[in-house]
C-alpha positions in Angstrom: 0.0 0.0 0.0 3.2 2.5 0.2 1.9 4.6 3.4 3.4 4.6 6.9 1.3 3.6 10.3 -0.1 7.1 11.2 -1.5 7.5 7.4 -2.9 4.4 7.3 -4.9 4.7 10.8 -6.0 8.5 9.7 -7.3 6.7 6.0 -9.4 4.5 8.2 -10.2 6.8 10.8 -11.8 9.3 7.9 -13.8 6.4 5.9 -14.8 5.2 9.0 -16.2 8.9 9.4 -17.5 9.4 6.5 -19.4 6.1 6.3 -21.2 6.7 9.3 -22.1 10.9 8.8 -21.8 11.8 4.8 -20.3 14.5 6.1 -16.5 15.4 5.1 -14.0 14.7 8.2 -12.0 17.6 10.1 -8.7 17.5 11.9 -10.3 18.2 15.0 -13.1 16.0 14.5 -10.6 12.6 14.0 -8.4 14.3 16.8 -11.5 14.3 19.4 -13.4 11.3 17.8 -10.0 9.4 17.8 -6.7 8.3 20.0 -4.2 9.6 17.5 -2.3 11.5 20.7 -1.5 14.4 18.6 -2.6 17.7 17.2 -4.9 18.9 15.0 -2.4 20.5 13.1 -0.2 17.4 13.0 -3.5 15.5 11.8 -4.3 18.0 9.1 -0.9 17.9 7.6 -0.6 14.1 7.1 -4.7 14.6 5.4 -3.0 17.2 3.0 -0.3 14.3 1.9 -3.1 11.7 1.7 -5.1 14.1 -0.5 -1.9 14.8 -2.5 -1.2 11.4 -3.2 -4.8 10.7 -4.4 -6.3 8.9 -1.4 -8.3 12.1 0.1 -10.3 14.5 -1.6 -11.5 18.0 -1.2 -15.1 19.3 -2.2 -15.0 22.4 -1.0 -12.3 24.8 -0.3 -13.4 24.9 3.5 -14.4 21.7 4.3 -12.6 18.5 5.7 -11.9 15.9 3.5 -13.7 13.0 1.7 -12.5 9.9 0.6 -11.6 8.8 -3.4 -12.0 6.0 -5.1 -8.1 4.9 -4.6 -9.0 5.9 -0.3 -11.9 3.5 -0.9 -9.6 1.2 -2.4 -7.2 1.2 0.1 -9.5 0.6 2.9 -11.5 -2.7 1.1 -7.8 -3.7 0.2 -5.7 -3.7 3.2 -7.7 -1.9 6.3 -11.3 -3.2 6.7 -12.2 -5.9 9.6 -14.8 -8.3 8.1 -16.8 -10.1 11.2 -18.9 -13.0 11.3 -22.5 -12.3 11.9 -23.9 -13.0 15.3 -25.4 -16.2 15.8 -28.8 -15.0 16.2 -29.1 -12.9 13.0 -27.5 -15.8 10.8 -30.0 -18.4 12.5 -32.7 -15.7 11.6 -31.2 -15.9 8.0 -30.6 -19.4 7.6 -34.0 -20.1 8.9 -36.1 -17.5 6.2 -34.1 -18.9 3.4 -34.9 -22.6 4.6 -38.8 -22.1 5.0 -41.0 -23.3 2.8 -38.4 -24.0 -0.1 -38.8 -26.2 -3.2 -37.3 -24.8 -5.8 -34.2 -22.3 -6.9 -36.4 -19.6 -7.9 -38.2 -19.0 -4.4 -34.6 -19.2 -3.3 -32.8 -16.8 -5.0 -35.9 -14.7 -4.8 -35.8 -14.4 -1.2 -32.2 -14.2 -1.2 -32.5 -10.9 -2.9 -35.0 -9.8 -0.3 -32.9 -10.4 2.8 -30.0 -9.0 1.7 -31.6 -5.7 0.7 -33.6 -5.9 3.8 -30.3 -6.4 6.0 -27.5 -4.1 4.4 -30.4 -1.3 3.9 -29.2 -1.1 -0.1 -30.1 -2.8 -3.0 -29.7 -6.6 -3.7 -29.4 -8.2 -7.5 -29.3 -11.7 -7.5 -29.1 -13.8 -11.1 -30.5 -16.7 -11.5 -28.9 -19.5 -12.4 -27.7 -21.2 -15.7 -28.3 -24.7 -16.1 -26.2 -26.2 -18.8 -25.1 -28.8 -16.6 -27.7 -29.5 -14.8 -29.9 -32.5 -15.8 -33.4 -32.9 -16.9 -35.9 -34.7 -14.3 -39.2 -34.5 -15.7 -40.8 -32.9 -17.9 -44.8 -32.5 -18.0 -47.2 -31.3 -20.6 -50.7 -30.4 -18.9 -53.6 -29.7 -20.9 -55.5 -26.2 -20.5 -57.7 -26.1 -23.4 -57.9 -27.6 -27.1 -54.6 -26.1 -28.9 -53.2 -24.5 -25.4 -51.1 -26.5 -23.3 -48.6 -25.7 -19.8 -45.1 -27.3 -20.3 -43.3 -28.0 -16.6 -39.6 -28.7 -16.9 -38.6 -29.8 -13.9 -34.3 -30.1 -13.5 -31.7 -31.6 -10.8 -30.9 -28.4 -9.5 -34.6 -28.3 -7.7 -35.8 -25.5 -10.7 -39.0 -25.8 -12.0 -39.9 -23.4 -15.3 -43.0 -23.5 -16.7 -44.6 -22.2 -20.2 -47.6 -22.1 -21.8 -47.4 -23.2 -25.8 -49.9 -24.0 -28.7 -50.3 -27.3 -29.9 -52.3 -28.8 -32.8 -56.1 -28.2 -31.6 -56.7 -32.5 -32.5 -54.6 -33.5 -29.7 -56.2 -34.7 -26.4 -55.0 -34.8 -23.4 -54.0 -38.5 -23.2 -51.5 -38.1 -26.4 -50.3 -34.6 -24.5 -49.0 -37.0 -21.4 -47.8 -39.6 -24.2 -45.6 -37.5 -26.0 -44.2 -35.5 -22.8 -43.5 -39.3 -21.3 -41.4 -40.2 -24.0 -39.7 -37.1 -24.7 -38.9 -37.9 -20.3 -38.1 -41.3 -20.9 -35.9 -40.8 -24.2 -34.2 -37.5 -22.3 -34.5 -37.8 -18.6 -30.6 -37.7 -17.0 -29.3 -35.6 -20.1 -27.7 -31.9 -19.1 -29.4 -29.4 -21.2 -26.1 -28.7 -22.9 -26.3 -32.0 -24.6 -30.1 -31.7 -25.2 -30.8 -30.6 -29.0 -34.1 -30.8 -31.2 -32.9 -34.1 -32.7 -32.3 -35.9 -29.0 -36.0 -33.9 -28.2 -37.5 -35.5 -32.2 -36.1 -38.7 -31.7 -37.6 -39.0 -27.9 -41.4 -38.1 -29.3 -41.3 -40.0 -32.2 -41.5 -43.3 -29.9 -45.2 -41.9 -29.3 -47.4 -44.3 -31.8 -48.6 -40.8 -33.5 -48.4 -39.1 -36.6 -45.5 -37.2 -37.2 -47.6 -34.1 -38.1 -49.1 -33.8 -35.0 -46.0 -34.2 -33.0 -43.7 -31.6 -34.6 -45.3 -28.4 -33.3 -45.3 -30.3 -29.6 -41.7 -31.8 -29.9 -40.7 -28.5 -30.4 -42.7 -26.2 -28.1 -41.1 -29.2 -25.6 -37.4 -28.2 -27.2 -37.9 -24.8 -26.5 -39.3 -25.1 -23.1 -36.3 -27.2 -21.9 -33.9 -24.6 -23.3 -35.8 -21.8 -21.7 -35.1 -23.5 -18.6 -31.7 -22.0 -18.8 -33.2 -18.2 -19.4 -30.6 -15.8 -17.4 -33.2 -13.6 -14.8 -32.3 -11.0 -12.5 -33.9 -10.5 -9.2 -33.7 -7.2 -7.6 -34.9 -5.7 -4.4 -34.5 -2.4 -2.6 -33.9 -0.3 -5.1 -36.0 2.3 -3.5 -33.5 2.2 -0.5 -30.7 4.3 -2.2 -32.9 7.0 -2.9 -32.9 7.5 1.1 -28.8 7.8 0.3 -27.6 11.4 1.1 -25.6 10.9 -2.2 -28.6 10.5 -4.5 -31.0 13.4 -2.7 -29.2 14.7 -6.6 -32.1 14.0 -8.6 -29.8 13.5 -11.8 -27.7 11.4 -9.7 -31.3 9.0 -8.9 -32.8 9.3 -12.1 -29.1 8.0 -13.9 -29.1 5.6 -11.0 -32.8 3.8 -11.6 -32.2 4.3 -15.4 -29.3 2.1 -15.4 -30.8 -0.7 -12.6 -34.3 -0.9 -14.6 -32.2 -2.0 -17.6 -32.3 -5.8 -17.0 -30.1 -7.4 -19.4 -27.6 -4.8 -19.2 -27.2 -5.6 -15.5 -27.8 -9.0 -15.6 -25.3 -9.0 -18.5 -22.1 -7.6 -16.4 -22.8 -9.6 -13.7 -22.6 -12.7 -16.0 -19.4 -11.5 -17.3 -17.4 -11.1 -13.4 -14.9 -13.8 -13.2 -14.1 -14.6 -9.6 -10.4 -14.8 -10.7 -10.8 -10.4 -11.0 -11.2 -10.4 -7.4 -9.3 -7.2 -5.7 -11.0 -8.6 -2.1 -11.7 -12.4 -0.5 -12.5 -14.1 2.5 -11.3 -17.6 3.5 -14.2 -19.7 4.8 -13.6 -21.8 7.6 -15.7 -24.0 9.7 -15.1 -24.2 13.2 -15.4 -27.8 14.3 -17.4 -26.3 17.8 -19.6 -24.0 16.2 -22.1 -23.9 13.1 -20.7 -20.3 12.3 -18.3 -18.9 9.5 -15.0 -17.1 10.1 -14.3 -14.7 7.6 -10.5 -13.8 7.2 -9.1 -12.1 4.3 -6.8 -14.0 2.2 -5.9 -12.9 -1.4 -5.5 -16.3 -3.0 -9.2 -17.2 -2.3 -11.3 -15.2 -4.1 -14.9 -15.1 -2.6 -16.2 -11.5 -3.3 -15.6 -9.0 -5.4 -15.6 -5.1 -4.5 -16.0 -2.4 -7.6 -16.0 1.3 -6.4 -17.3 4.1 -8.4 -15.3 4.2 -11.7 -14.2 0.8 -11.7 -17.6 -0.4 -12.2 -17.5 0.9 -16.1 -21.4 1.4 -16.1 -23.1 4.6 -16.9 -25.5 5.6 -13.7 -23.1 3.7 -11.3 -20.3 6.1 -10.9 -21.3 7.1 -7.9 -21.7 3.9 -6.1 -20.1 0.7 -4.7 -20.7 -2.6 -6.1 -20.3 -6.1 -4.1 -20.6 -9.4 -5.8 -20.3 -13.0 -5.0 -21.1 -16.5 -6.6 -22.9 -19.2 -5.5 -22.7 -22.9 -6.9 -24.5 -25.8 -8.2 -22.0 -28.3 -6.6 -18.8 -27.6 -7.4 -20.0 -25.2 -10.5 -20.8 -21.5 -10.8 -24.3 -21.4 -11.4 -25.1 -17.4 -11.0 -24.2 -14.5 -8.6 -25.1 -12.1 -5.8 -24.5 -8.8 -5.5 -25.6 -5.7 -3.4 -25.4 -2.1 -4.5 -24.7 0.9 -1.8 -23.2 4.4 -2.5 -19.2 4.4 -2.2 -19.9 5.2 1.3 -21.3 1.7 2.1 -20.3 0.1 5.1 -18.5 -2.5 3.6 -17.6 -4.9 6.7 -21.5 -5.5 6.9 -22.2 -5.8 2.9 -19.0 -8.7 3.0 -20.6 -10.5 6.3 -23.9 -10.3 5.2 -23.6 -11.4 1.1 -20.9 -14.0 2.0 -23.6 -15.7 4.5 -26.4 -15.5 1.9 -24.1 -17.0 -0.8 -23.2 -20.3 1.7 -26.8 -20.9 2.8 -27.8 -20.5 -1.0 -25.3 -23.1 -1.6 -26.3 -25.3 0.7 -30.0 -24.9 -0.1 -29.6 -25.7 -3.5 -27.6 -29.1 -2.3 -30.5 -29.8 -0.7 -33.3 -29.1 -3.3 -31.1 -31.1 -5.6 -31.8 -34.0 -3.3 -34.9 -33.5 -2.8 -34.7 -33.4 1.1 -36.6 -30.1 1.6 -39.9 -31.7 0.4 -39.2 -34.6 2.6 -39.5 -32.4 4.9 -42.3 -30.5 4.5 -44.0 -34.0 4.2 -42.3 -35.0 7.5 -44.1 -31.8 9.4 
């Protein structure tokens, strides 16, 4: 990091600060908040180098100082303390995500609402991609004559559902054929190796003519392929409008501009690879106690911190940006992020998003194999 002791505790000391007021920082504020043991004059010099090497900044002639994106950096990098969450607050969490779970979607769903509802910013959570993840049933209920519901149902405990045409002729006895022979000739396959020809050469063991199959064979295709549609789910966006940073109604408009646009969102956060990580934590289990011990450690990536202009979207400039992934098994299946001002307090983002990502991982472990609806049929 390049600066002595004193610097670095006055760096801290002033995002500390500035975190908790949105005020700029004085001298003689960190000298009375603070056991520096020297004077204001002492405090305001060393301030004036951190500004002129890039790590403070001014906005006003007369005031105290602000951090930058580099201070920000700095502090994320080498000075901030993540802590475990108390035990009651993670059994609170652990609990809501567990209750009344059977599928991904209600999952990552309410993952996005607890995080929002706990850092007091705004949660984004993408769903899942299932490429690898294998087809377990697939169902083709009848609504009407020539309107049908399609249920893909896959390993990873994600049911997607879509409602197709389909030749008027058909009942609903050749419906179930054809979607029991397309489960049959498909069931176990990842939906990477699933094509229209695997789908076609499933149906056609169905005992009916090929005309009336090749609208529902493919509505069927489709259906499983949509199962793998990229969602974001958002929550709190609302909250950073209470932000002293965006009472700047360009700032909030630029702001909910940029987060309403879905797929340009849901697009960068696909394209985060864990190996860009500037921040981690090393998860550790301690044999005498269900909690999690986060310690930083730069050769395990497990979060990733953007600040202000290093998040390269339009609208964003002005915030922070905190992102995680969670797994299906031992792959990357989609990520979690929450979105505060640069001022965030970024100890309780890191606790809070790490927690959410390991009970998300765990859930899904579980959904997978099928123990939460054992459950619910246990109660």
């Amino acid at each position: 990091m390049g600066l002595n002791n004193r610097k670095n505790q006055i760096l801290k000391a002033v995002v500390d600060d500035y975190i908790g007021t949105a005020e700029p920082v004085g001298s003689k504020s960190l000298v009375s908040k603070y056991n520096f043991n020297v004077s204001p004059a002492t405090i305001r010099n060393e301030m004036a180098e951190l500004e002129e090497l890039g790590y403070l900044e001014q906005p006003h002639t007369s005031a105290g100082r602000i951090p930058s994106d580099k201070g920000y950096r700095a502090y994320v990098d080498h000075l901030l303390q993540v802590d475990e969450l108390p035990r009651a607050e993670a059994d609170k969490i652990r609990n809501y995500l567990r209750d009344n779970m059977d599928e991904v979607t209600q999952l990552i769903r309410k993952a996005a609402t607890v995080l929002s509802e706990k850092t007091d910013y705004t949660s984004l959570v993408l769903s899942p991609q299932y490429k690898r993840s294998h087809l377990k049933q697939i169902k083709m209920l009848m609504i009407e004559p020539g309107k049908a519901l399609v249920v893909v149902v896959l390993s990873a405990g994600v049911v997607k559902d879509r409602l197709v045409r389909i030749p008027e002729i058909l009942d609903a006895v050749q419906l179930m054929q054809i979607a029991s022979a397309i489960e049959d000739g498909l069931s176990g396959m990842t939906l990477d190796d699933i094509t229209l020809v695997t789908v076609a050469a499933a149906a056609r063991q169905t005992p009916l003519p090929e005309s009336l199959l090749n609208q529902v064979m493919y509505e069927a295709y489709l259906s499983i392929k949509q199962a793998d549609h990229l969602d974001i789910y958002l929550d709190g966006s609302h909250r950073m409008l209470a932000q002293p940073e965006f009472q700047d109604v360009r700032k909030a408009h630029d702001f909910l501009e940029t987060l309403n646009r879905d797929k340009l969102i849901a697009g960068y956060m696909s394209e985060l690879k864990e190996s860009d990580d500037l921040s981690s934590i090393e998860e550790e289990k301690d044999e005498n106690k269900d909690e999690t011990k986060l310690q930083k450690k730069s050769n395990d990536p497990a979060y990733m911190v953007r600040i202000g202009q290093e998040i390269l979207l339009d609208g964003l400039q002005d915030c922070s940006f905190i992102t995680t992934s969670y797994k299906i098994g031992d792959t990357v299946a989609g990520r979690i992020g929450v979105i505060g001002p640069r001022r965030m307090e970024y100890g309780k983002v890191i606790s809070h998003i790490n927690f959410v990502k390991m009970t998300v991982n765990d859930q899904i472990i579980r959904l997978a194999n099928g123990e939460t609806r054992m459950e619910e049929q246990n109660k």
